[in-house]
C-alpha positions in Angstrom: -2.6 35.7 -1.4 -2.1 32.7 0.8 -5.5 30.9 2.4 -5.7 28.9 5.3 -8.5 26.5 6.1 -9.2 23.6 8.4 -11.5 20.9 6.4 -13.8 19.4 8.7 -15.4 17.2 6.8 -17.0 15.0 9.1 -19.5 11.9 10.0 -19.2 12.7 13.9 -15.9 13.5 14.5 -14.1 13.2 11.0 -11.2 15.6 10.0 -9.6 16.0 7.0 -6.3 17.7 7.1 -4.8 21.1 8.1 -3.8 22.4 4.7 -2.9 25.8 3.4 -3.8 26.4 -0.4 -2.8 29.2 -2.8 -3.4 29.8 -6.6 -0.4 28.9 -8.5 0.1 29.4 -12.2 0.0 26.6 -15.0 3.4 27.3 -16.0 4.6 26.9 -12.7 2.6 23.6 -12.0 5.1 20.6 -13.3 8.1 22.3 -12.4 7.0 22.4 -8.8 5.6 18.6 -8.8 9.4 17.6 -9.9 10.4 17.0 -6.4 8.0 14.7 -5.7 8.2 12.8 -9.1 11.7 12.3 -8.1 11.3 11.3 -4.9 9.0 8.5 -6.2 10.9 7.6 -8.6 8.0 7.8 -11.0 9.9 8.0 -14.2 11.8 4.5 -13.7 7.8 3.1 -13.0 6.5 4.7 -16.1 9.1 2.9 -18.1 6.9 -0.2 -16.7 2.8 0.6 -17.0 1.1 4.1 -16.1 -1.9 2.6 -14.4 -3.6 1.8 -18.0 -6.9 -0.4 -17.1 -7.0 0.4 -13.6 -10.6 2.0 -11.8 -9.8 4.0 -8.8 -12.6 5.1 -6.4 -11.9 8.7 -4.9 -14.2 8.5 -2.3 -14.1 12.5 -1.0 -16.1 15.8 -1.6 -16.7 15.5 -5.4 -14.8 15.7 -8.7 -15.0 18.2 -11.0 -14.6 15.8 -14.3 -14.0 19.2 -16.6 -10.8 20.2 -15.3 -8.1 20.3 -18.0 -5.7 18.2 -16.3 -8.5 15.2 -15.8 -10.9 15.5 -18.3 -11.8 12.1 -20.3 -10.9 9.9 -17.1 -13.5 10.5 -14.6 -16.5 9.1 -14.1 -19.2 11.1 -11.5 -20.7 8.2 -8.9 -23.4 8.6 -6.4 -23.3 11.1 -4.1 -24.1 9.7 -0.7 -24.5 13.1 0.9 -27.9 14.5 -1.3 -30.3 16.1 1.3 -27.4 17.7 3.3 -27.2 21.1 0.9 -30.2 22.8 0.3 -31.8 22.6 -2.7 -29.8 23.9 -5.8 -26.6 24.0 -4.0 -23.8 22.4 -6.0 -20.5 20.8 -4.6 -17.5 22.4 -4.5 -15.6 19.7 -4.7 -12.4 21.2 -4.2 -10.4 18.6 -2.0 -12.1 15.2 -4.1 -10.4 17.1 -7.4 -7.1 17.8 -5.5 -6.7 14.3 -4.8 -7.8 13.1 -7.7 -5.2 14.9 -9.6 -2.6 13.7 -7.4 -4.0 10.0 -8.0 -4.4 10.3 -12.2 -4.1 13.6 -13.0 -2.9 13.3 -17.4 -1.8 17.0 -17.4 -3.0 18.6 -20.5 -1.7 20.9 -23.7 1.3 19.2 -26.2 2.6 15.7 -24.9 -0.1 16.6 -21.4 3.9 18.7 -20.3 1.6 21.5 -18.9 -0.8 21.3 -15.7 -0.7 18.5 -12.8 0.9 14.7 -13.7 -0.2 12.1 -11.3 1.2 9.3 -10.0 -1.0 6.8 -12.5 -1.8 9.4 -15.5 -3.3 6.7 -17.6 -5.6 5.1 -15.0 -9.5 6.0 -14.3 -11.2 7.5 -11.4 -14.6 7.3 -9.6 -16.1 10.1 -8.1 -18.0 9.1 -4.7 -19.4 11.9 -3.2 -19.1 11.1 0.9 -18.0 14.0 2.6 -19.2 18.0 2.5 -16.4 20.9 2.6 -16.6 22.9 5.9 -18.1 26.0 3.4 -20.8 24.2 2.0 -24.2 25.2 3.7 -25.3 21.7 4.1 -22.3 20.8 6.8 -24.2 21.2 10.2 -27.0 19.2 8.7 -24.4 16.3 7.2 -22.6 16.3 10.7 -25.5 15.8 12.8 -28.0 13.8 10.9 -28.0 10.0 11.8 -29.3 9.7 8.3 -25.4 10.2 6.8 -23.7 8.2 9.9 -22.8 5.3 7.3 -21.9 7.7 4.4 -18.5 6.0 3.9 -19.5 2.5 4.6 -22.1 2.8 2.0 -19.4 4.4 -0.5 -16.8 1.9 0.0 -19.6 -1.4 -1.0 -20.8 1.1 -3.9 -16.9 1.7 -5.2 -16.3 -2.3 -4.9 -19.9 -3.0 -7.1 -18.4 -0.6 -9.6 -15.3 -2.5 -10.3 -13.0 -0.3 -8.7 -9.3 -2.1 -8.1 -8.2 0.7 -5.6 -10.3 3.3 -3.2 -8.4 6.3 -1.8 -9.7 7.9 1.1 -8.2 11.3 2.3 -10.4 11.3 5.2 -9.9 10.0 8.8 -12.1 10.3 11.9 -11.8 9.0 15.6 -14.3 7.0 16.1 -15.3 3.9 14.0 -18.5 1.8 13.2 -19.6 -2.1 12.6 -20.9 -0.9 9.0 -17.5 0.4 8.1 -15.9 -2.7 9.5 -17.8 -5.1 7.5 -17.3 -2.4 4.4 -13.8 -2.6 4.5 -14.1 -6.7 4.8 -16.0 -6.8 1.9 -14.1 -4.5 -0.1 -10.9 -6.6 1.3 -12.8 -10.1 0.0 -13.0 -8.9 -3.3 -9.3 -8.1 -4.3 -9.7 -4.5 -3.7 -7.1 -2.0 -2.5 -7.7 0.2 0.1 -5.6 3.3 1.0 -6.4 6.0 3.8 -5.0 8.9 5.9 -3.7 8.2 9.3 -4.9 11.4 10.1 -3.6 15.0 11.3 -3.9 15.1 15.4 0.1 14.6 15.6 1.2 18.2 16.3 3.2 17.6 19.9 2.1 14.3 20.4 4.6 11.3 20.8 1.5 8.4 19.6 -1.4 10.4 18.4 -4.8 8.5 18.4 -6.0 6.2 15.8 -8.1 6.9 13.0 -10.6 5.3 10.9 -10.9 3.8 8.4 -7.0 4.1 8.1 -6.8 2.0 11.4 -8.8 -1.2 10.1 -6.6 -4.1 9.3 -6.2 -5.1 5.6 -6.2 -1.0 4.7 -3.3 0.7 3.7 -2.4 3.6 6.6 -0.8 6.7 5.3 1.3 9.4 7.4 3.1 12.3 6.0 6.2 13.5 5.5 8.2 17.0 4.8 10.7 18.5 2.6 13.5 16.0 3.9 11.1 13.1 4.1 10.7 13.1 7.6 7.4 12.9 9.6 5.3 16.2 9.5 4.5 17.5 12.5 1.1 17.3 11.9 0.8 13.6 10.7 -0.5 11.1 13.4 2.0 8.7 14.7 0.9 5.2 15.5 1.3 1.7 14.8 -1.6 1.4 12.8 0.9 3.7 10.2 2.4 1.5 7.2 3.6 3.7 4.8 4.2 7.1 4.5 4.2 9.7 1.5 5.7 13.6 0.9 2.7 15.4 2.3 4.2 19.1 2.4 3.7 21.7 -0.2 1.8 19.3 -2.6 0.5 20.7 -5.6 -2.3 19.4 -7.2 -5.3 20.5 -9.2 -8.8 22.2 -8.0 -12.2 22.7 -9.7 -12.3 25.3 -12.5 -8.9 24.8 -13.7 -7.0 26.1 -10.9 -4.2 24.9 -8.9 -3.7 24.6 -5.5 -0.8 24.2 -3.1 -1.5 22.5 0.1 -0.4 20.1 3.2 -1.8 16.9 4.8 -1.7 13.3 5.3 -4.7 13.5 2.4 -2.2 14.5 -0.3 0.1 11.4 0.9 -2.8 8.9 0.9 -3.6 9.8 -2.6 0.3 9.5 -4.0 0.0 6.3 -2.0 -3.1 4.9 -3.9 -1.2 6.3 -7.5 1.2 3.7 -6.8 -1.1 1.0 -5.9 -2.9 1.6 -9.0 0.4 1.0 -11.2 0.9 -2.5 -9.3 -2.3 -3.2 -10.1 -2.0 -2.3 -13.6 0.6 -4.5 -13.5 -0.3 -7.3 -11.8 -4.5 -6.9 -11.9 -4.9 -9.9 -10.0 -2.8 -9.2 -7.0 -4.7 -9.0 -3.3 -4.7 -6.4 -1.5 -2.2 -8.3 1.3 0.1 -8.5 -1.8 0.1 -4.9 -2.9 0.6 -3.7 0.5 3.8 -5.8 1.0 5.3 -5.1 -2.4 4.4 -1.1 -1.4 6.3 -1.4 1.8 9.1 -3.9 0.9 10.0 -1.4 -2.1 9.4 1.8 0.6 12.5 3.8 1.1 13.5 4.0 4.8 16.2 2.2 7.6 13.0 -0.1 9.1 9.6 0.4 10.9 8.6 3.5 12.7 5.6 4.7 14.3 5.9 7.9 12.9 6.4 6.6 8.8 5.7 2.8 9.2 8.1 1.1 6.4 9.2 4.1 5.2 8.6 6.5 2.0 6.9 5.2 -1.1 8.8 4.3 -3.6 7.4 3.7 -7.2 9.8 2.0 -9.1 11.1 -0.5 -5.8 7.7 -1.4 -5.2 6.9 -2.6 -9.1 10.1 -4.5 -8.8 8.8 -6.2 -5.3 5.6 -6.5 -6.6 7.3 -8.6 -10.2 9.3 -10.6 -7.3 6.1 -11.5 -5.3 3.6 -12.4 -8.6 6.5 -15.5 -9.9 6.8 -16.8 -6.1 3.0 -16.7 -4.8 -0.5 -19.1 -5.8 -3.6 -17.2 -4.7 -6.2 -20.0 -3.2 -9.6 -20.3 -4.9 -12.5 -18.7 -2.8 -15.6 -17.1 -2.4 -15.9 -13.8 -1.4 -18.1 -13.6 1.9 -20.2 -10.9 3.0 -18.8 -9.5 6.4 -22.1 -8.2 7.1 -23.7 -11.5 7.5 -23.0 -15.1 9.3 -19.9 -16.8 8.1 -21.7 -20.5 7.6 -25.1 -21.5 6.7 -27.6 -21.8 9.9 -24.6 -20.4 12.2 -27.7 -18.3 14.1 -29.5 -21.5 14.6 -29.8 -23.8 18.1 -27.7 -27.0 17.7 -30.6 -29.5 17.3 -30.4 -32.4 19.9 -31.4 -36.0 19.1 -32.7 -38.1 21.6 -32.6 -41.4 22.0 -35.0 -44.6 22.7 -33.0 -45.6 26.6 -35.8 -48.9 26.1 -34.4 -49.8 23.1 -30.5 -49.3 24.1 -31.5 -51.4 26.9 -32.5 -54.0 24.8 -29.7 -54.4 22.5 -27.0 -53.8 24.8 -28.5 -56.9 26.7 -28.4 -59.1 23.1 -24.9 -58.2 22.8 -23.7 -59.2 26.2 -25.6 -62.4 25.6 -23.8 -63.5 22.5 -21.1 -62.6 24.1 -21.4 -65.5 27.0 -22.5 -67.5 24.5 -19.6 -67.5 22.2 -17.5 -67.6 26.2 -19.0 -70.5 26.6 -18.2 -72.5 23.1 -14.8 -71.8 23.3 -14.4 -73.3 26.9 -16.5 -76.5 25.8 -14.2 -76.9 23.0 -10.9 -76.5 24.9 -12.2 -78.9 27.9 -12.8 -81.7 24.9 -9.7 -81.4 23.3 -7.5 -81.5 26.6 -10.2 -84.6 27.4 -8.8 -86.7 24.3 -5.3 -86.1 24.6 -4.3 -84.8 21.1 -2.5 -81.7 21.0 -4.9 -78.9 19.5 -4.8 -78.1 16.1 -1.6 -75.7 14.4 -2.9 -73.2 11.8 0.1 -72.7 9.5 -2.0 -70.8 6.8 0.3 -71.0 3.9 3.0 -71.2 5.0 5.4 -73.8 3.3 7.3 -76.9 5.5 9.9 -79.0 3.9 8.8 -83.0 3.8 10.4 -85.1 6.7 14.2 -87.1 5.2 
């Protein structure tokens, strides 16, 4: 039987996407991803890497690290929301799996051919707990405490310490703060990739408004696209949109070992940050200004739109641009600064202003104008007793050579 649910999983205003979920059978499960594999092109990338060595941060509602499909390659982080839920009240942790299993999902039985494949099957995921499912008990509290305000903020810097090389973040909300700004800098400063939702307000809107963090420079923003890859009707169009990703009956994996069928610019933002994870995999060293333009040169699409930025993701295309970019580019050698604080030692301080002795400026300005008479007045003397002799006045020829007279 078909579910519908709105995820409002929020810090203020923050909403997840619109998405409509239904049980579907293991045998059914990589069969029905084979669209989107194709439309990827994810077998041409896995000829190249499978996202071996990569850590990517899956900062969302929780991951349940038993499912079949992504058991061995998660690792359970903080959770940032403790206090919200009453006492004893575990996660769901329904959409952070979903996503996950979209990100780095390995499948599972012989050869992993049965269950959910993701877009980087061999790469490893954090689980950051920063957002609460609209059915947990603890969501009034979460949404209207001051004390989670900075939830994602604090999960980006803890992802970053961890070592992650790529955060996903299936979340959007309207209204953004200084912490998550300096967050994102910091993440940004330290090589790391980050990928999030443009959000789902586009439903008959021409530009729908921006979200956050999607709509801070340096992160990757992800809209959504349907069955023939054009923009859902749901997915917000504006021009902080880069890339786009299918985001229309996705299939993906949920806690417990069930599958789930669903719809969002979430489900795009994590296929997105898949693919960031095989560049990186590739090229480990790559920023994060470099990932993003191999993803969009590589993107398939006819130019830049509001509605799906550079166009559709393409795996294969954007290893190739990424290869292209890593023989052609240096990276400069620097320190990563801490957006939070002053760029610059004793920026906060007055400018300290020396004064000066006007006495003893006085003084030697008059010394200097006197020497300066006095050597007036030798040259003068000397000129006055030449002309008074009547010899011509000397010729310095230095050494320069004369020929002798015939």
């Amino acid at each position: 039987m078909l579910r519908t649910r709105r995820l409002l999983l929020a810090l203020g205003v923050l909403a997840l996407p619109v998405w409509s979920a239904a049980p579907a059978s293991a045998d059914d499960v990589r069969g029905s991803q084979q669209v989107v594999i194709d439309t990827l092109a994810l077998p041409r990338a896995w000829q190249i890497t499978k996202g071996a060595g990569v850590l990517v941060a899956v900062l969302d509602s929780g991951v349940d690290p038993r499912h079949r499909d992504l058991a061995g390659s998660v690792t359970v982080g903080k959770d940032f929301t403790v206090g919200a839920n009453p006492p004893g009240v575990a996660p769901s942790r329904l959409h952070g799996t979903y996503m996950a299993s979209l990100i780095a999902g390995h499948g599972h039985g012989p050869g992993g051919g049965d269950g959910v494949i993701g877009v980087a099957p061999e790469a490893r995921l954090l689980s950051v707990r920063v957002i609460l499912e609209d059915e947990e008990p603890g969501f009034t509290t979460f949404n209207s405490e001051e004390r989670f305000e900075n939830v994602v903020a604090k999960g980006i810097r803890y992802a970053v310490d961890q070592g992650a090389d790529v955060i996903n973040m299936s979340i959007s909300k309207e209204l953004a703060t200084k912490e998550e700004r300096a967050a994102v800098r910091y993440a940004l400063a330290k090589g790391v990739v980050l990928v999030a939702a443009a959000g789902n307000d586009g439903e008959g809107k021409k530009v729908a408004p921006y979200s956050y963090p999607a709509a801070f420079p340096g992160v990757v923003s992800v809209a959504a696209t349907d069955r023939g890859l054009r923009r859902a009707s749901f997915s917000n169009a504006n021009p902080s949109v880069l890339i786009a990703a299918p985001g229309v009956d996705i299939l993906g994996a949920g806690p417990g070992d069930q599958y789930w069928v669903g719809q969002g610019t979430s489900q795009a933002t994590a296929l997105v940050s898949g693919v960031a994870a095989l560049i990186k995999a590739e090229h480990p060293k790559m920023s994060p200004a470099l990932v993003a333009q191999a993803l969009t040169a590589g993107a398939t699409g006819d130019g830049y739109t509001t509605k799906t930025g550079f166009g559709v993701v393409n795996a294969a295309r954007s290893l190739a641009e990424a290869g292209k970019l890593s023989r052609h580019t240096t990276t400069a050698k620097a320190a990563a600064h801490d957006a939070a604080r002053p760029l610059g030692p004793g920026v906060a301080d007055p400018v300290q202003v020396i004064h000066r002795d006007e006495r003893h400026i006085l003084v030697h300005g008059a010394f200097g104008v006197g020497a300066l008479i006095g050597v007036a007045g030798c040259a003068g003397a000397a000129i006055w007793l030449v002309r008074r002799s009547g010899r011509p006045a000397p010729v310095l020829t230095g050494l320069i050579a004369h020929d002798p007279p015939p």
